[in-house]
HTML snippet that shows the backbone in 3Dmol.js (N, CA, C, O; Angstrom):
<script src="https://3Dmol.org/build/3Dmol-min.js"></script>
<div id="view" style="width:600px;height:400px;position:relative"></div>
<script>
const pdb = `
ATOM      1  N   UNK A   1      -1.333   4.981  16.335  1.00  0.00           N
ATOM      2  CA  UNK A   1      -0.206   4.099  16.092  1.00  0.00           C
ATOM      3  C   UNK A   1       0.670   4.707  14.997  1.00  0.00           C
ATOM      4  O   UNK A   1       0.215   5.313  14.027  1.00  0.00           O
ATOM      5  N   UNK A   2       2.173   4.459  15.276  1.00  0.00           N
ATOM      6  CA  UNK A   2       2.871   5.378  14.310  1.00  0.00           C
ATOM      7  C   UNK A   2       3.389   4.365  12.855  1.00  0.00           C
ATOM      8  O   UNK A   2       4.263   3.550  13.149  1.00  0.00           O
ATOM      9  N   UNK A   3       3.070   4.354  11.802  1.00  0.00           N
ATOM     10  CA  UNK A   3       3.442   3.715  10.298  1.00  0.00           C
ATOM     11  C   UNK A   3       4.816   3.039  11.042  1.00  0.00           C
ATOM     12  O   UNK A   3       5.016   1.826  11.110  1.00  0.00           O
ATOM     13  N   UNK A   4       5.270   3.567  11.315  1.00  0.00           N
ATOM     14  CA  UNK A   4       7.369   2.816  11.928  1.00  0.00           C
ATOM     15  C   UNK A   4       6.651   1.687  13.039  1.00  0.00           C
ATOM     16  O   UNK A   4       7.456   0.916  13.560  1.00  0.00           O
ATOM     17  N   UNK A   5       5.803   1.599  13.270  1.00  0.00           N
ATOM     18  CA  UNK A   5       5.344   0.813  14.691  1.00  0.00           C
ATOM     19  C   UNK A   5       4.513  -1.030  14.024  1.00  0.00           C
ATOM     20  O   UNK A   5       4.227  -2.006  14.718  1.00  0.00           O
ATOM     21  N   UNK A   6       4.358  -0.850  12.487  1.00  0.00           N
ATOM     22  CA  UNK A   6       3.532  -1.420  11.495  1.00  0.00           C
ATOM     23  C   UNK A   6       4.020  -2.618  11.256  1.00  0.00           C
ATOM     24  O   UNK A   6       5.094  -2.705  10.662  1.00  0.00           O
ATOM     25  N   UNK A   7       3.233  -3.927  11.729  1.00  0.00           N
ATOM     26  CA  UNK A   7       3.628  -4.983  10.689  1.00  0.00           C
ATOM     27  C   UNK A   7       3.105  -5.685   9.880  1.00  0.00           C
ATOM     28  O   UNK A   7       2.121  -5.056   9.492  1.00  0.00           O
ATOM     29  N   UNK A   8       3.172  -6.877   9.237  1.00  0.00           N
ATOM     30  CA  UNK A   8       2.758  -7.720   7.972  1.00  0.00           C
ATOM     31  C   UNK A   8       0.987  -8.157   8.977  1.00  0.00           C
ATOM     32  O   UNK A   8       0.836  -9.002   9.860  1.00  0.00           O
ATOM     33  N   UNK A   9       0.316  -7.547   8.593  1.00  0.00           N
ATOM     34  CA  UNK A   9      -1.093  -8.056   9.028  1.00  0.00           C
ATOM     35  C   UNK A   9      -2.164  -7.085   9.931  1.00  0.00           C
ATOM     36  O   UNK A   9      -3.325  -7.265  10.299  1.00  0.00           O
ATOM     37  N   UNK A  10      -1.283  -6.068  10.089  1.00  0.00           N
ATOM     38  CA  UNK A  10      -1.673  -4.660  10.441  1.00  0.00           C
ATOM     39  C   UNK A  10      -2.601  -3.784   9.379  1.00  0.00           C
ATOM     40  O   UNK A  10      -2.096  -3.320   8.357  1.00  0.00           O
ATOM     41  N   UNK A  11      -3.742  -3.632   9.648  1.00  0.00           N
ATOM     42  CA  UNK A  11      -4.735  -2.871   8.744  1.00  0.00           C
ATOM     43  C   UNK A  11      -4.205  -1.073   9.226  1.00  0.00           C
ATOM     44  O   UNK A  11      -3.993  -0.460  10.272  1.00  0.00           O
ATOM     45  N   UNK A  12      -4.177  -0.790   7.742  1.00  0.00           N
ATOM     46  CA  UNK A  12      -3.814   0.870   7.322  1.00  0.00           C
ATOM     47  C   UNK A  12      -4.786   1.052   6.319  1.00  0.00           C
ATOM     48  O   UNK A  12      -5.509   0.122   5.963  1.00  0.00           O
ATOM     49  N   UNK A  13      -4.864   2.333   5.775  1.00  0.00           N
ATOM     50  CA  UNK A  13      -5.587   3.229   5.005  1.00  0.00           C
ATOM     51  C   UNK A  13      -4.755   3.921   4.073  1.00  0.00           C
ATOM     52  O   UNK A  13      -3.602   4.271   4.324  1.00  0.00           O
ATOM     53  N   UNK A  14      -5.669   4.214   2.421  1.00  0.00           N
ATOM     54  CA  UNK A  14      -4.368   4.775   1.690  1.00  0.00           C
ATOM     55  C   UNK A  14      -4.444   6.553   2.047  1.00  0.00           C
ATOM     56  O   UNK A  14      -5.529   7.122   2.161  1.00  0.00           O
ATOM     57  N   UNK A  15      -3.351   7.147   2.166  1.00  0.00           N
ATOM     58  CA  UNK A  15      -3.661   8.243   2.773  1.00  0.00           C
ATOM     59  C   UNK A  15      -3.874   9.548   1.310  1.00  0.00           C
ATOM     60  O   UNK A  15      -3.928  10.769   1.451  1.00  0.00           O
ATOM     61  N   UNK A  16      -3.966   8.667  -0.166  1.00  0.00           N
ATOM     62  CA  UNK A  16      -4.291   9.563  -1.360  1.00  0.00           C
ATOM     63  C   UNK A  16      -4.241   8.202  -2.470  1.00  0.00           C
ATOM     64  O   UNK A  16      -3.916   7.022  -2.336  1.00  0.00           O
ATOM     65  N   UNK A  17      -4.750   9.045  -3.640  1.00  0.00           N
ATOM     66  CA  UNK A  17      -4.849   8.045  -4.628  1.00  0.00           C
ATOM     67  C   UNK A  17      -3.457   7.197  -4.929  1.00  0.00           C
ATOM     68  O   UNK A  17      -2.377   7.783  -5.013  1.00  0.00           O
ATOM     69  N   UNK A  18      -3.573   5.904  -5.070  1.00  0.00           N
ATOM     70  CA  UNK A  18      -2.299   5.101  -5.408  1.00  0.00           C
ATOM     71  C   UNK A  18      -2.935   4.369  -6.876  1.00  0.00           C
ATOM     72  O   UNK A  18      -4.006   3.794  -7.071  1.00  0.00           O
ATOM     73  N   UNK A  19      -1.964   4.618  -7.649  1.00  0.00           N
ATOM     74  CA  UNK A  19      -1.787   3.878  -8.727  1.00  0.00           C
ATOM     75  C   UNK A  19      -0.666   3.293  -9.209  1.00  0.00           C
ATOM     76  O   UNK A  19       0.490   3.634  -8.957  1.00  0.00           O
ATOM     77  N   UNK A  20      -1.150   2.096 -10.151  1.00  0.00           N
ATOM     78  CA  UNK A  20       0.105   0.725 -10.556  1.00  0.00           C
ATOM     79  C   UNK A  20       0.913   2.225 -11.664  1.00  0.00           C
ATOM     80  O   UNK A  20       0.481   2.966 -12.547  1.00  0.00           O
ATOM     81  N   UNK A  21       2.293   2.038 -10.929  1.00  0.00           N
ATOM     82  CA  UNK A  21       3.306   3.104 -11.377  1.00  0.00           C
ATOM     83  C   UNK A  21       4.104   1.872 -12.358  1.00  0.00           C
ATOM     84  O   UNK A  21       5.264   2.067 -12.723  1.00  0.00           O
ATOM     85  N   UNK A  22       3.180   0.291 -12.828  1.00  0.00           N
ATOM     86  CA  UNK A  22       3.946  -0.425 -13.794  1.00  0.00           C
ATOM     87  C   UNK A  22       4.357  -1.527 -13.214  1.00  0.00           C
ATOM     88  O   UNK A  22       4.288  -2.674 -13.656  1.00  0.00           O
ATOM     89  N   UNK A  23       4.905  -1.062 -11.941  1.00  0.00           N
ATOM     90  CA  UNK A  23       5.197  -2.690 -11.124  1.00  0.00           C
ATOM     91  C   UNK A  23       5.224  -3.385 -11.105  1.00  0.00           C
ATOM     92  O   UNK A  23       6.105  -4.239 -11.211  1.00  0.00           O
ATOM     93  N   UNK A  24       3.157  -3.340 -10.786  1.00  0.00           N
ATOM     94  CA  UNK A  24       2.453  -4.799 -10.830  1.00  0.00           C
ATOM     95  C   UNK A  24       1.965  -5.629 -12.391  1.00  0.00           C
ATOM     96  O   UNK A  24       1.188  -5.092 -13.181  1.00  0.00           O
ATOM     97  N   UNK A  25       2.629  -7.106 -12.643  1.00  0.00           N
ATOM     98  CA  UNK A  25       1.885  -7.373 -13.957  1.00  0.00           C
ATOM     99  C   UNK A  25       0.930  -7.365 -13.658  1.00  0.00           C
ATOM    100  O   UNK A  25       0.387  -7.131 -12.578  1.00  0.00           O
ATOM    101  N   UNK A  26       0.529  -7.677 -14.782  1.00  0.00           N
ATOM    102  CA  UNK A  26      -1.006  -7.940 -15.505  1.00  0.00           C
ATOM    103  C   UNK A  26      -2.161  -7.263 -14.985  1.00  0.00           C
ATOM    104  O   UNK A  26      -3.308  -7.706 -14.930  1.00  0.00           O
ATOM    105  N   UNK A  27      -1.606  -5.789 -14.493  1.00  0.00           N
ATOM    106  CA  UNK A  27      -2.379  -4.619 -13.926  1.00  0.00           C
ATOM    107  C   UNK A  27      -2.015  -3.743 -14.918  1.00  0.00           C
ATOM    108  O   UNK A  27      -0.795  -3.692 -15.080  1.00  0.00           O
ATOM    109  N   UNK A  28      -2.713  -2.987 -15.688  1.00  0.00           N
ATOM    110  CA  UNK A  28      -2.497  -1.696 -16.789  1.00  0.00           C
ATOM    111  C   UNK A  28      -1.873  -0.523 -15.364  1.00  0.00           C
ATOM    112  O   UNK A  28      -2.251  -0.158 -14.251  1.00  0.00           O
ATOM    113  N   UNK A  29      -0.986  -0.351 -16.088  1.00  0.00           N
ATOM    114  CA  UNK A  29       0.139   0.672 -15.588  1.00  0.00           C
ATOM    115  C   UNK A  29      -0.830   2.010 -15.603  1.00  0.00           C
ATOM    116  O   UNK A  29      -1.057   2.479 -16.719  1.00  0.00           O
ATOM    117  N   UNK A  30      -1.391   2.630 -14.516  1.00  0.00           N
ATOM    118  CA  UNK A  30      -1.580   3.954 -14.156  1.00  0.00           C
ATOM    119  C   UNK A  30      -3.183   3.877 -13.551  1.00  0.00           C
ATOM    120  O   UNK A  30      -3.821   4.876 -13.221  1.00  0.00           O
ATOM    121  N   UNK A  31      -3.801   2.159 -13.463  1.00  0.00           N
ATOM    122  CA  UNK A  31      -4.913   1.940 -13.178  1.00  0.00           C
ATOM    123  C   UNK A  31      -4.760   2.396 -11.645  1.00  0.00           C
ATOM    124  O   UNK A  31      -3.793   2.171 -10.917  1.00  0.00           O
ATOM    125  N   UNK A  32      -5.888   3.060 -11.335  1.00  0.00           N
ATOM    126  CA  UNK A  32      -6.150   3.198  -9.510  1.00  0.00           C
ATOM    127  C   UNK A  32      -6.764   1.796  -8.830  1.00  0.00           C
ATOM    128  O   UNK A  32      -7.666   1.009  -9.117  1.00  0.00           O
ATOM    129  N   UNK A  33      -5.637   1.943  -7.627  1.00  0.00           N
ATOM    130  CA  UNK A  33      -5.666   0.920  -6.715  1.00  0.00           C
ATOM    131  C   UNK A  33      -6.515   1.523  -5.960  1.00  0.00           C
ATOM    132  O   UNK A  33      -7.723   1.290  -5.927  1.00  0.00           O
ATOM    133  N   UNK A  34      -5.896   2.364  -5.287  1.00  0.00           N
ATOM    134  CA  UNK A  34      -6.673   2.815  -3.944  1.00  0.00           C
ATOM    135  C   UNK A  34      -7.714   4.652  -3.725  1.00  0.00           C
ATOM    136  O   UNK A  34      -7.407   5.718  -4.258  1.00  0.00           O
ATOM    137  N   UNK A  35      -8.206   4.540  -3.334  1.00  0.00           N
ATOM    138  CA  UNK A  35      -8.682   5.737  -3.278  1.00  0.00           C
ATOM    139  C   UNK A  35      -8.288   5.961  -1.715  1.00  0.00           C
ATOM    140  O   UNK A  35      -7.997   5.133  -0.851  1.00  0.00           O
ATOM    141  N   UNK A  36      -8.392   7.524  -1.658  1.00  0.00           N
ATOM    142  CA  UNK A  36      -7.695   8.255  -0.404  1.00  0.00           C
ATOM    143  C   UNK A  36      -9.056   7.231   0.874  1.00  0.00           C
ATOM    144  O   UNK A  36     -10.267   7.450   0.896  1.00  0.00           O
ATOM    145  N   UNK A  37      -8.480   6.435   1.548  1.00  0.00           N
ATOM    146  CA  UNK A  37      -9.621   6.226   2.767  1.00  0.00           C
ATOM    147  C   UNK A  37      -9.851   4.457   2.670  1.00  0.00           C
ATOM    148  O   UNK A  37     -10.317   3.610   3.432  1.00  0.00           O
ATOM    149  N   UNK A  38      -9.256   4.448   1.317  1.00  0.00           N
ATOM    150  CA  UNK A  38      -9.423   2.467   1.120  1.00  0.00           C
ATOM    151  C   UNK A  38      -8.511   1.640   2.090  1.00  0.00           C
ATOM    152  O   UNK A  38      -7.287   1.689   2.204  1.00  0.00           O
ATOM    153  N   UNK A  39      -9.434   0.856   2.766  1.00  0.00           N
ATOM    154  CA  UNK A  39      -8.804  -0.287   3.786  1.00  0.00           C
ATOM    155  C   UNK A  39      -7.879  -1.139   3.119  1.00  0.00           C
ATOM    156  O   UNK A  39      -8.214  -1.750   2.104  1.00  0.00           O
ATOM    157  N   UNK A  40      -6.304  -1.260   3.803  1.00  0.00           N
ATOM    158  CA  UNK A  40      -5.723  -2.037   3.075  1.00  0.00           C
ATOM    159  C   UNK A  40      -5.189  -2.994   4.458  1.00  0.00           C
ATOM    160  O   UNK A  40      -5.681  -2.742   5.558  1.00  0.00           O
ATOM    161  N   UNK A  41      -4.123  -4.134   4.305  1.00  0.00           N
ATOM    162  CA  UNK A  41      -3.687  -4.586   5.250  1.00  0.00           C
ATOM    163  C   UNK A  41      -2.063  -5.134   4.837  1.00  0.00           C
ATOM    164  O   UNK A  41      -2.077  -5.754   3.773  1.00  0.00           O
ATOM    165  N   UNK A  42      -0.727  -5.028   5.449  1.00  0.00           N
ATOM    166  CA  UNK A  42       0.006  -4.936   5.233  1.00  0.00           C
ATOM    167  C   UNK A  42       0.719  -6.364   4.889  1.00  0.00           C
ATOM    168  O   UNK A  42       0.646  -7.192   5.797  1.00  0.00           O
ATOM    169  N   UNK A  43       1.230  -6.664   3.995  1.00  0.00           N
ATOM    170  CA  UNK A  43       1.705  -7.782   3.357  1.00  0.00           C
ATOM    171  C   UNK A  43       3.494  -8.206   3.989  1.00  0.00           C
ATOM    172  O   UNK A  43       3.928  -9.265   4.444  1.00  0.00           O
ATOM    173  N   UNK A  44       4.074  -7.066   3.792  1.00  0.00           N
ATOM    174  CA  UNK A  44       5.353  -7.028   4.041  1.00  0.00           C
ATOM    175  C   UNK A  44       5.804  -5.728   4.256  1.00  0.00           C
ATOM    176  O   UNK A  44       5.191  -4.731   3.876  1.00  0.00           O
ATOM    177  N   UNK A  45       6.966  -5.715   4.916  1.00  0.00           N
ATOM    178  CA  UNK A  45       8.211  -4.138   5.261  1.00  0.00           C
ATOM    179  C   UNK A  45       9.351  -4.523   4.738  1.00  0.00           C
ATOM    180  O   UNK A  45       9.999  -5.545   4.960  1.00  0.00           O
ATOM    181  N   UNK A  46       9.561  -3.637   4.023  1.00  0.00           N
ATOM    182  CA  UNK A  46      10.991  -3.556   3.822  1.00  0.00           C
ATOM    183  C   UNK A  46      11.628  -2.249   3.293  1.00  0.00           C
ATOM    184  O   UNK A  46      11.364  -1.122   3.713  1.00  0.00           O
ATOM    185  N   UNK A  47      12.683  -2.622   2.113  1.00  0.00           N
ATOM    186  CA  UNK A  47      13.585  -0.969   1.957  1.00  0.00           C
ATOM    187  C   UNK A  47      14.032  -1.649   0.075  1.00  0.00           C
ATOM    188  O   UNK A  47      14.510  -2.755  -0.180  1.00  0.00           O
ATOM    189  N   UNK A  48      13.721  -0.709  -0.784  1.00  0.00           N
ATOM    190  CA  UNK A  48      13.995  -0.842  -2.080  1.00  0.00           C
ATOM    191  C   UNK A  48      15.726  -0.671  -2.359  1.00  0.00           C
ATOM    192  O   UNK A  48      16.144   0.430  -1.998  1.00  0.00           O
ATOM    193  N   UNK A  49      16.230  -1.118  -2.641  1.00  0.00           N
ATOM    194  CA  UNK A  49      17.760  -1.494  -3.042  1.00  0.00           C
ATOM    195  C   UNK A  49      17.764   0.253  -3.513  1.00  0.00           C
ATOM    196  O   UNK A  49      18.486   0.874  -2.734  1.00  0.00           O
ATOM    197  N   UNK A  50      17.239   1.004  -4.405  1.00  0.00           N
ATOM    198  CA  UNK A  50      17.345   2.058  -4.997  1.00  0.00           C
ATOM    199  C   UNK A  50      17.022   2.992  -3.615  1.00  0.00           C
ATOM    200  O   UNK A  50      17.813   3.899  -3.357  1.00  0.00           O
ATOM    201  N   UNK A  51      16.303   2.849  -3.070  1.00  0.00           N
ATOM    202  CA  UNK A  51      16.361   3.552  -1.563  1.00  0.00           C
ATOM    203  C   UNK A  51      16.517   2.877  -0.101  1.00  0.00           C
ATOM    204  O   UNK A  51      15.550   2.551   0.588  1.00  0.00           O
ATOM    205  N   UNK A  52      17.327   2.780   0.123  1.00  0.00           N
ATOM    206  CA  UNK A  52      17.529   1.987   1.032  1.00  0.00           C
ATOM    207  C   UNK A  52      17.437   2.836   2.600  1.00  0.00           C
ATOM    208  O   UNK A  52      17.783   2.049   3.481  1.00  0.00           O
ATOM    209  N   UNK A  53      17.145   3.922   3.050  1.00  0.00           N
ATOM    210  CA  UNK A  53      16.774   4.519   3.646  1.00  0.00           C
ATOM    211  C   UNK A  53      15.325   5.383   3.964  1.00  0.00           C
ATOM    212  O   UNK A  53      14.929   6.282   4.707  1.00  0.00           O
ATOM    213  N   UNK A  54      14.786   4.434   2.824  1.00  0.00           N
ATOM    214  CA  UNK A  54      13.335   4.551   3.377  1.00  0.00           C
ATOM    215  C   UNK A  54      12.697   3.000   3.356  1.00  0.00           C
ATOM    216  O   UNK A  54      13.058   1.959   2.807  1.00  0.00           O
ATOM    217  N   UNK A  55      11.925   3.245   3.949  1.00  0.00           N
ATOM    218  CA  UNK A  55      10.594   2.120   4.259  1.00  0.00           C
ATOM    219  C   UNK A  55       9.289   2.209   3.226  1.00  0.00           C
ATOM    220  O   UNK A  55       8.463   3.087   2.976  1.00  0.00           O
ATOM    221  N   UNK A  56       9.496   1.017   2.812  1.00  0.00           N
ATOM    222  CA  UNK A  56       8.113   0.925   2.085  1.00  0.00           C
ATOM    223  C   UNK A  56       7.222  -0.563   2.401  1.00  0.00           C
ATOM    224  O   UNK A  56       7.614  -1.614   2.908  1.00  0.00           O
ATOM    225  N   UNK A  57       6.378  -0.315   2.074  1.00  0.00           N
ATOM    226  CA  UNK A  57       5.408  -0.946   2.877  1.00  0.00           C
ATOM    227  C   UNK A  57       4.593  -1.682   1.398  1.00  0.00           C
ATOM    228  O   UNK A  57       4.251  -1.083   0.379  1.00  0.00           O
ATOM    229  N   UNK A  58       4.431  -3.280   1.740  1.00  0.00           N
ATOM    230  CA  UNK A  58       3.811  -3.916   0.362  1.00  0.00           C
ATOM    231  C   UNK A  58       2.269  -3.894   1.125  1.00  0.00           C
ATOM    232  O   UNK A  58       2.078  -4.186   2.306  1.00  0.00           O
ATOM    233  N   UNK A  59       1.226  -3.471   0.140  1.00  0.00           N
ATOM    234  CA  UNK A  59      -0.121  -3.497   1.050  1.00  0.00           C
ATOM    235  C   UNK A  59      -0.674  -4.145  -0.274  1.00  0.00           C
ATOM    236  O   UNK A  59      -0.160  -4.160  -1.392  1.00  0.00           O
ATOM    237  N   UNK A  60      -2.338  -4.887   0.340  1.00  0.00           N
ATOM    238  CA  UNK A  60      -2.927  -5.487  -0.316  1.00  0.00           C
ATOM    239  C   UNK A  60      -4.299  -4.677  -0.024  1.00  0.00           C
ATOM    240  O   UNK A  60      -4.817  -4.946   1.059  1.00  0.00           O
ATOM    241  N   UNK A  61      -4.978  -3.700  -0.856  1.00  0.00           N
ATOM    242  CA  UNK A  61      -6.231  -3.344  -0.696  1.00  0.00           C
ATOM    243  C   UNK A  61      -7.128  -3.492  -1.243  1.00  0.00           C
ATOM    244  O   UNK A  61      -7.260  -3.657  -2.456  1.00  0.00           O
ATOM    245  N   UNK A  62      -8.277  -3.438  -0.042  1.00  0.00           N
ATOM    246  CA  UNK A  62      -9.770  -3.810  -0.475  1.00  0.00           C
ATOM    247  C   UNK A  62     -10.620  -3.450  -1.839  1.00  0.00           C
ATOM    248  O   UNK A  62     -10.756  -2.273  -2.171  1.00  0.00           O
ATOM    249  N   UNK A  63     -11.046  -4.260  -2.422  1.00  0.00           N
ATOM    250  CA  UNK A  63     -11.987  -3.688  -3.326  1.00  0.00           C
ATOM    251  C   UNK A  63     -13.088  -3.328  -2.734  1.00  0.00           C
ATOM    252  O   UNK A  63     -13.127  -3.313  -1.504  1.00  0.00           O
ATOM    253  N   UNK A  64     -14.455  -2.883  -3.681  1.00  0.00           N
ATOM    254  CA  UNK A  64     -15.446  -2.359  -3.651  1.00  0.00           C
ATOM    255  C   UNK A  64     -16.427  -3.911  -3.019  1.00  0.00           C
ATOM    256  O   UNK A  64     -17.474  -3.738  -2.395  1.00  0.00           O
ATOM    257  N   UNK A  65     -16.102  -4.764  -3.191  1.00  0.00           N
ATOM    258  CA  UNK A  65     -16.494  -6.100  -3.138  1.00  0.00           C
ATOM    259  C   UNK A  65     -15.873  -6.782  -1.898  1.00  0.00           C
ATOM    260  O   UNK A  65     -16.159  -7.960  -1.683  1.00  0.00           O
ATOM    261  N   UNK A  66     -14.758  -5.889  -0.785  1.00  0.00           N
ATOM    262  CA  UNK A  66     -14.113  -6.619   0.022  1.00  0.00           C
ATOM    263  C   UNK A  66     -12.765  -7.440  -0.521  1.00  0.00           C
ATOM    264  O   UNK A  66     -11.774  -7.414   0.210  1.00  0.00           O
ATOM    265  N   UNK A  67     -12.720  -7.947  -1.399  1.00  0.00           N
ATOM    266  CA  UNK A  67     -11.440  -8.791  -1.924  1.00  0.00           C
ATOM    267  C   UNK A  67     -10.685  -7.918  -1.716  1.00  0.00           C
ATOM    268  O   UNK A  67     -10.890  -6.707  -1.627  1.00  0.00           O
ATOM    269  N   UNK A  68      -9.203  -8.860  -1.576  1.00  0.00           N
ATOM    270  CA  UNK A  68      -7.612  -7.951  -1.705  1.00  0.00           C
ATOM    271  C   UNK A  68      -7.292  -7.930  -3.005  1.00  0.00           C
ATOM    272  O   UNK A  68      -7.486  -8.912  -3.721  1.00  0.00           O
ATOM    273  N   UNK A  69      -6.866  -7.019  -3.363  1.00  0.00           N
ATOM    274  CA  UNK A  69      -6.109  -6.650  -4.396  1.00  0.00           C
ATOM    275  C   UNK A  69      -4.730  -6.851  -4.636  1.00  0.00           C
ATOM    276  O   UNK A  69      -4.082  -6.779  -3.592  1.00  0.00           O
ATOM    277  N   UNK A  70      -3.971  -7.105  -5.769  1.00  0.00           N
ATOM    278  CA  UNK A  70      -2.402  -7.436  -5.433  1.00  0.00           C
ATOM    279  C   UNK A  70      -1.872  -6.198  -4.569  1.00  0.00           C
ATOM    280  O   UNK A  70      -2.265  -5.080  -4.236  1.00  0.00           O
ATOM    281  N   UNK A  71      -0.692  -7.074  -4.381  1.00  0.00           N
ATOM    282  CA  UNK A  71       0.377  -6.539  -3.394  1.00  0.00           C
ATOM    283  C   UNK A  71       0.859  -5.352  -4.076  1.00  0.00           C
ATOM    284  O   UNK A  71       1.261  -5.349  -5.240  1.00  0.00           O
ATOM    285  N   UNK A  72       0.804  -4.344  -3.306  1.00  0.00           N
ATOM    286  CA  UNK A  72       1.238  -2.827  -3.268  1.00  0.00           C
ATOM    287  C   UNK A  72       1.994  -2.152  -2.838  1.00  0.00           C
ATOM    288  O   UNK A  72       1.815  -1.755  -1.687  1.00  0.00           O
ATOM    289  N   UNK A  73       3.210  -1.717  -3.605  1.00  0.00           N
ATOM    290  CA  UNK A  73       3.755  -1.201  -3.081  1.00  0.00           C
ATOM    291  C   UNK A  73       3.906   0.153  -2.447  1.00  0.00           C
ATOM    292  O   UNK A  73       3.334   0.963  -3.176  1.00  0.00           O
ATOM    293  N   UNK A  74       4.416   0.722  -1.432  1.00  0.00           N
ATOM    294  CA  UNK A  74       4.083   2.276  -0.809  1.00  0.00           C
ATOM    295  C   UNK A  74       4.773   2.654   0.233  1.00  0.00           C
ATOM    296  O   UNK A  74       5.264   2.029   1.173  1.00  0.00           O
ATOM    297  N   UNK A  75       4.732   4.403  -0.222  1.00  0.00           N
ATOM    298  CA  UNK A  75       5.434   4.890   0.856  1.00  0.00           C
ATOM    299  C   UNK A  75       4.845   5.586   1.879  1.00  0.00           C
ATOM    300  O   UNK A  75       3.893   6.357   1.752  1.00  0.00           O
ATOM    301  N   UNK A  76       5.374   5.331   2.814  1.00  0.00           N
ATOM    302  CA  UNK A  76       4.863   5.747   4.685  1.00  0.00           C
ATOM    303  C   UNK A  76       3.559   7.243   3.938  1.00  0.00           C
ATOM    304  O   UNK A  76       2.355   7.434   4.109  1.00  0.00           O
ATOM    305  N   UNK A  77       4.376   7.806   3.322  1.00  0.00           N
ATOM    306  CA  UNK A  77       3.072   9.291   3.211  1.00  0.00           C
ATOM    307  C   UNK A  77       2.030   8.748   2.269  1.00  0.00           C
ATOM    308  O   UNK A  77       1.064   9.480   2.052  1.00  0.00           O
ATOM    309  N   UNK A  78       2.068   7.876   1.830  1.00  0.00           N
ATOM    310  CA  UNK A  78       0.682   7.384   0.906  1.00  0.00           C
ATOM    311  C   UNK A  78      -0.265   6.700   2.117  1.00  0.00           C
ATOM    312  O   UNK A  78      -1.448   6.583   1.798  1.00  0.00           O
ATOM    313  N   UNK A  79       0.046   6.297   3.282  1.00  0.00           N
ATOM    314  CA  UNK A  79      -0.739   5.296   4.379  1.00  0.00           C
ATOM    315  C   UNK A  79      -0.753   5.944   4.944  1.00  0.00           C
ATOM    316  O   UNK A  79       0.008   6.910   4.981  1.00  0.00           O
ATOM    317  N   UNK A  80      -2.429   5.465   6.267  1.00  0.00           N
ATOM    318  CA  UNK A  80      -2.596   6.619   7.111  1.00  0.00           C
ATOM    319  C   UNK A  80      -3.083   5.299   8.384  1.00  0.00           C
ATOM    320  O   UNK A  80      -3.654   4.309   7.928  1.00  0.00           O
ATOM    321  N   UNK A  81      -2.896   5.346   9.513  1.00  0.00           N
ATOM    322  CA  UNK A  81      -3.467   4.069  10.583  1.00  0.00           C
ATOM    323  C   UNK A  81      -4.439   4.334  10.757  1.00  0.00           C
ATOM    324  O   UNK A  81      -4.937   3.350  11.304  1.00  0.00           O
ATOM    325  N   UNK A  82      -5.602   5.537  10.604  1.00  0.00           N
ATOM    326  CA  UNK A  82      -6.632   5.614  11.067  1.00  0.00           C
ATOM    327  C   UNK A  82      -7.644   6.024   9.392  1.00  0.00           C
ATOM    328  O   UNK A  82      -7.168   6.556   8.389  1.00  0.00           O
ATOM    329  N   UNK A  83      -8.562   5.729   9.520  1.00  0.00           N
ATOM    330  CA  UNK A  83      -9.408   6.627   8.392  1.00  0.00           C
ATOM    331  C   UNK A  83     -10.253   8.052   8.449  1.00  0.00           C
ATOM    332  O   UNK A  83     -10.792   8.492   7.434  1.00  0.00           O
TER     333      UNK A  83
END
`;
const viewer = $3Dmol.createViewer("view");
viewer.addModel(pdb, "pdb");
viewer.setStyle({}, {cartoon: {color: "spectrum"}});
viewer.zoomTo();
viewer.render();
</script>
C-alpha cells in the first residue's frame, strides 16, 4: 500500500527513529517516540502552512506496553506500511 493511499485509522510503521522535535507539550523535546519498526496508527493527514506541498501524517505510536502515545507528527519518509 502506497503512504499517498493512507488514512486516519490505517496502521503504519516508523520507518527510523522519531523524536519530539518540541512540538509535543509536556514531552521533553528530543525524547524518542518511535524506534525504526514501532507500530503506529494514523490520527490525521494533512499539509503544514510552512509546507504546504508536502503531506504529513499525525501518528499515534505504540508503547512497549501497547498504549498510544501522543499524536505525532511525520513525514511520508519517516513511515513505512509494512514492517
Amino acid at each position: 500500500m502506497n503512504l499517498e493511499d493512507l488514512q486516519p485509522g490505517d496502521v503504519v510503521f516508523a520507518a527510523s527513529h522519531i523524536y519530539n522535535d518540541g512540538g509535543i507539550p509536556k514531552v521533553p523535546e528530543d525524547k524518542l517516540l518511535a524506534e525504526p519498526g514501532t507500530r503506529g496508527v494514523i490520527v490525521e493527514t494533512g499539509h503544514l502552512e510552512e509546507a504546504p506541498d508536502r503531506k504529513v501524517y499525525l501518528v499515534r505510536f505504540e508503547d512497549t506496553e501497547l498504549n498510544l502515545g501522543p499524536p505525532t507528527g511525520c513525514w511520508p519518509e519517516e513511515l513505512k506500511t509494512a514492517n
